[in-house]
N, C-alpha and C positions, 0 to 999 in steps of 0.2 A: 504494500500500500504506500506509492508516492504522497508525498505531502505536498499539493502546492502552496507558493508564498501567499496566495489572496488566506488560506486557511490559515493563515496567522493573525489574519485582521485585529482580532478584540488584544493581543498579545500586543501588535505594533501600536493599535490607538492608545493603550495603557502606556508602555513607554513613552511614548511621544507626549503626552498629557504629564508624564514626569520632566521634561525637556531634556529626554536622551535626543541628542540632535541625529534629523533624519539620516545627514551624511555618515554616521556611525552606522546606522542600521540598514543602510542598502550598502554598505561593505559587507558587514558581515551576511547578509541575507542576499548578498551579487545580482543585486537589482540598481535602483535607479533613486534617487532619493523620491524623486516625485513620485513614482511609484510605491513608493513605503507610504507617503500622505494619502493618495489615492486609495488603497487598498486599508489604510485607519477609517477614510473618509466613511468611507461605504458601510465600514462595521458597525460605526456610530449613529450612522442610520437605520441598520436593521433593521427590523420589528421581530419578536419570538413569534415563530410559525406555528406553536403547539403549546399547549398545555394541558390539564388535566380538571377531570371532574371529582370530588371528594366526596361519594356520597358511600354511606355505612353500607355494612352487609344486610345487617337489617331491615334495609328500607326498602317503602314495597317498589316492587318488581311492576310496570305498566309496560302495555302492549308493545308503545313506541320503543323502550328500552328494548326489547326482545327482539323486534323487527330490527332496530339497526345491529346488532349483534348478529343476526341471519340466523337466531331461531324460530322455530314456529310461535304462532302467537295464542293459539288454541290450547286447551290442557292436553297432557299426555297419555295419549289412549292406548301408545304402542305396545305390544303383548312381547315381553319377555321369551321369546323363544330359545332353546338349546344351541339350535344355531346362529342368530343374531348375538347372543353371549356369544359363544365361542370366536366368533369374528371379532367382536369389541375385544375381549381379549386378548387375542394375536394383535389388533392393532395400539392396544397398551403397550405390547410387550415390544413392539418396534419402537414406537418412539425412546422406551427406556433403551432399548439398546444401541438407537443411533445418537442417541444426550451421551450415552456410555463411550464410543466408537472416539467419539469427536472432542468431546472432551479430555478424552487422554492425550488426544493427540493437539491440544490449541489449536485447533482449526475447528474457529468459530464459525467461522462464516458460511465455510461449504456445510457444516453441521446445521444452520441455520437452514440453508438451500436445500439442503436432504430432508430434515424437518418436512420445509413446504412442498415436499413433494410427497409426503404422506398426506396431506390436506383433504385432496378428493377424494380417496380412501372412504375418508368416514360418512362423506353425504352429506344429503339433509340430515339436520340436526334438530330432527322432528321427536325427540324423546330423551329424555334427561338424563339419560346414560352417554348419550350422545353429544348434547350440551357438555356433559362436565371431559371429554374425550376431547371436545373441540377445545375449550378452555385449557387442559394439562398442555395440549400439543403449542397453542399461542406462546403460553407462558416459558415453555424451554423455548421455540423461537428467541423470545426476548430476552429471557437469560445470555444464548449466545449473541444478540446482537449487542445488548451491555459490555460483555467481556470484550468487544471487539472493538468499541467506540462507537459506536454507532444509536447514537442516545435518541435523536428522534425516532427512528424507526423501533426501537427497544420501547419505548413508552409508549406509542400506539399500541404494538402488541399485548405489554403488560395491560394495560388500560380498559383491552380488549376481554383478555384473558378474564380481568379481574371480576369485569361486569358479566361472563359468561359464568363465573363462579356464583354470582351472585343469582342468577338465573335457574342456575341446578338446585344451588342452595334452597330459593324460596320453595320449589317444588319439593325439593326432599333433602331436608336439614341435618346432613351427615357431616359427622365433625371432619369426614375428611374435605370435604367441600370447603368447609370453614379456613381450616389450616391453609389450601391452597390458595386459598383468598385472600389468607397475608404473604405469602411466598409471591403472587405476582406484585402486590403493594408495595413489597420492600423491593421487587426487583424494578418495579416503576419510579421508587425513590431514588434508587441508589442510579439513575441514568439522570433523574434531574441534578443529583450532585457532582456527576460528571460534566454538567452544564451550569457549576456553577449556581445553582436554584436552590439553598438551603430553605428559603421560607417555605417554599411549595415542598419539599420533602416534608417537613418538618409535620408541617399536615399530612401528609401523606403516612408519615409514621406514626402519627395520633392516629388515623384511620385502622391501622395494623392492631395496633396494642390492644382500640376497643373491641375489634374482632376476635382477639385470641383470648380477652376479659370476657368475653359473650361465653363462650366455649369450656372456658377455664383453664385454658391452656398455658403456660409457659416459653416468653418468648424468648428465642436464641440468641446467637453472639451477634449472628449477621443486624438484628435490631438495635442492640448496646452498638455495634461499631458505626452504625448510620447514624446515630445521634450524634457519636463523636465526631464524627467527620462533618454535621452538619455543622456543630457548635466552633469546631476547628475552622471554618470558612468563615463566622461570624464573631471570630478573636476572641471566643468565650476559650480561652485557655483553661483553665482552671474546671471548668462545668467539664469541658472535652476530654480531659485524661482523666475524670471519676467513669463516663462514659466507655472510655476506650478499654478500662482497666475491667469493668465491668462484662465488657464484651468478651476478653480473656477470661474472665473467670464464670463465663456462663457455657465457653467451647468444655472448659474443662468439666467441668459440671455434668453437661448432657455427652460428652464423650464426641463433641463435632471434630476434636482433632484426632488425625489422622499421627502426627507424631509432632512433638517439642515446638520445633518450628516454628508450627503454624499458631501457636499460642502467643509467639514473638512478634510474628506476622501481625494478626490482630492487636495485638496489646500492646508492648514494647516499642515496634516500627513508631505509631503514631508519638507517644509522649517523650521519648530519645528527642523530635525533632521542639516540642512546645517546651521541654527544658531545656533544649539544647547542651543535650547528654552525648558529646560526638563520640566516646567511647562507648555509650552504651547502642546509637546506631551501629556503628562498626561489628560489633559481638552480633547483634541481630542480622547485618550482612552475612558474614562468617558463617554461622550457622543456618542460614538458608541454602549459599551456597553447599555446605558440606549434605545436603539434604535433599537441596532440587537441581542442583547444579545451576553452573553458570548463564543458562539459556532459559531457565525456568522463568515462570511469569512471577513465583514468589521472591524468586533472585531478583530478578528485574527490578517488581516493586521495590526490594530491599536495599539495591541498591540507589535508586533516586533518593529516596528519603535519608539516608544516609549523605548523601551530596548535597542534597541542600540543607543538611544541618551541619556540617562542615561549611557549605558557604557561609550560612550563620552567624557564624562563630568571628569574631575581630581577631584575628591571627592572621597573618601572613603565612607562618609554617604552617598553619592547617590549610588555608586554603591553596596551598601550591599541591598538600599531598590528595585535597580534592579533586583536583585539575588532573592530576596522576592516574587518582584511581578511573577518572570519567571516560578518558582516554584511553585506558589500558583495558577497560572491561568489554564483555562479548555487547554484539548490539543486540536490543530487543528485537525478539520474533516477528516477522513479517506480518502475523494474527492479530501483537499490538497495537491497534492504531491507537489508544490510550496513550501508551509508554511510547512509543515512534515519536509522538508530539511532545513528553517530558524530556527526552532524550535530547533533544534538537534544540531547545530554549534553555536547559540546564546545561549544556556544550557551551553556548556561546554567554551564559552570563557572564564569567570573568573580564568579559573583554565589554561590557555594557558603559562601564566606569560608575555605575552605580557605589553611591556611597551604604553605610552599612545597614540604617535603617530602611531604605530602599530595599536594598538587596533581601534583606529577611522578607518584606511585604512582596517582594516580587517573585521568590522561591516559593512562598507558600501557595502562590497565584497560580504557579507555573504544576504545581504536582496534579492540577485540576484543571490544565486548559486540555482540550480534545480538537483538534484539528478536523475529525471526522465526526463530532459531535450533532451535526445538521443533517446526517443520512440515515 
């Protein structure tokens, strides 16, 4: 996934709004100075092309919702048969095995494209087995499309997904309905925080919690670490690392790690950088790599956030062995277009001339800008 320079837009009209002078930044970006103003220009005109609707699981279910969802709008009359099951379930059992296939392998995107070619598979979704079948299958969609940067398209589907949960749900009120209900909310959040949008996550994540209070559920890490992350965009430092720490200690709790790591991952990665703990990102680097290796998306992560809390830091000797490590390390996976765009803006800060308060406001800026965040 190329990046082109217009996909820098909101990144160039930031600087340039700080008076990093143009002629700096069409050096380093090997364009044109006016083309650096031009390509601010337009960012700052944008308009957001998408947003989202917050309504509970609870709330009643009307005709109009169903029809734009492309369910029927009639109750469900369809009779259970041995073979109509057994179909639904071979076609459970593909999507989990193509979420399986693709996921190991980061390739989001083709897992995405494989996805939607289960689609027609299921049909009319004239019966609420079929409903909650079309809803599971949206929601991995948008899963893979989040991982991959691709935040508008990821929140249409979540959106989608969410309101088909809601759909099954009213008809027949199975807590696994419920639970999926937050799994697409928090996947719908966590693409608005990819775009920057903590106030709408933030909602978005009151939506989840009262869903899984309906149920009685307990909510997991991936919920604690969305708050932090939101509260981390909104300079609530102090609320963010009760948050993030929380997230750590709910993986360990419900058994969501997989091994040590990813506990670091979660927990650690984020408040290393809000205390700026450069040792203690390093250790979090360290042990990702020994874990996922060097090319891993949890490497990856581990090491940005590692680099921009070393930029951080007012040291000269730190930040040279920043500069070292940024240079020396493997590149992000072709999959990230997330980390593709962290990689690229966290390259060329040194040479920004940003002084230090700057530099912190514009690293934290940079772990959250998406290039491919509009697809």
């Amino acid at each position: 996934m190329e990046i082109r320079r217009s996909q820098f837009g909101p990144s160039l009209a930031w600087l340039l709004s700080r008076d990093v002078p143009a002629a700096r930044l069409a050096r380093l970006f090997q364009t044109t100075s006016e083309n650096i103003r031009v390509i601010a220009f337009r960012t700052r005109h944008d308009t957001p092309t998408w947003g989202s609707d917050v309504v509970s699981l609870t709330s009643t279910v009307t005709a109009e919702l169903t029809e734009a969802v492309g369910a029927r709008t009639g109750p469900d009359e369809v009779v259970p048969t041995p073979a109509n099951t057994k179909k639904l379930e071979q076609l459970r059992n593909d999507i989990e095995q193509t979420v399986q296939v693709y996921a190991e392998q980061y390739a989001f995107l083709r897992g995405a494209t494989a996805l939607r070619g289960i689609l027609p598979k299921i049909g009319y979704v004239g019966d609420t087995r079929r409903i909650a079948l079309s809803a599971l299958l949206h929601q991995q969609i948008a899963w893979f499309l989040t991982h991959s940067g691709r935040c508008e398209s990821a929140a249409q589907e979540a959106s989608l997904a969410r309101n088909l949960w809601r759909v099954a749900y009213h008809e027949r009120p199975k807590q696994e309905y419920a639970k999926n209900f937050v799994q697409s909310t928090l996947i719908e959040s966590n693409a608005l925080l990819l775009t920057r949008n903590p106030e709408q996550s933030w909602e978005l994540l009151d939506l989840s919690k009262d869903a899984a209070d309906s149920i009685s559920v307990p909510l997991g890490s991936e919920y604690f670490r969305q708050r932090g992350v939101a509260l981390f965009q909104l300079r609530e430092d102090e609320r963010s690392a009760q948050h993030f720490r929380s997230a750590a200690t709910a993986m360990e709790r419900f058994g969501e790690a997989r091994n040590p790591a990813q506990l670091l991952i979660t927990g650690s990665r984020h408040t290393s950088l809000a205390e700026l703990d450069w040792e203690g990102s390093l250790n979090v680097l360290e042990i990702a790599r020994q874990t996922f290796g060097d090319r891993g998306l949890e490497s990856t992560m581990a090491l940005h956030w590692a680099v921009a809390c070393g930029l951080s830091i007012d040291s000269a000797y730190e930040n040279k062995l920043v500069v070292h490590l940024i240079e020396t390390a493997a590149a992000p996976g072709e999959h990230f277009g997330h980390q593709l765009t962290i990689r690229e803006l966290l390259t060329i800060t040194p040479e920004l001339g940003l002084d230090l308060r700057l530099r912190r406001a514009w690293v934290r800026r940079v772990l959250y800008e998406n290039a491919f965040r509009a697809r």
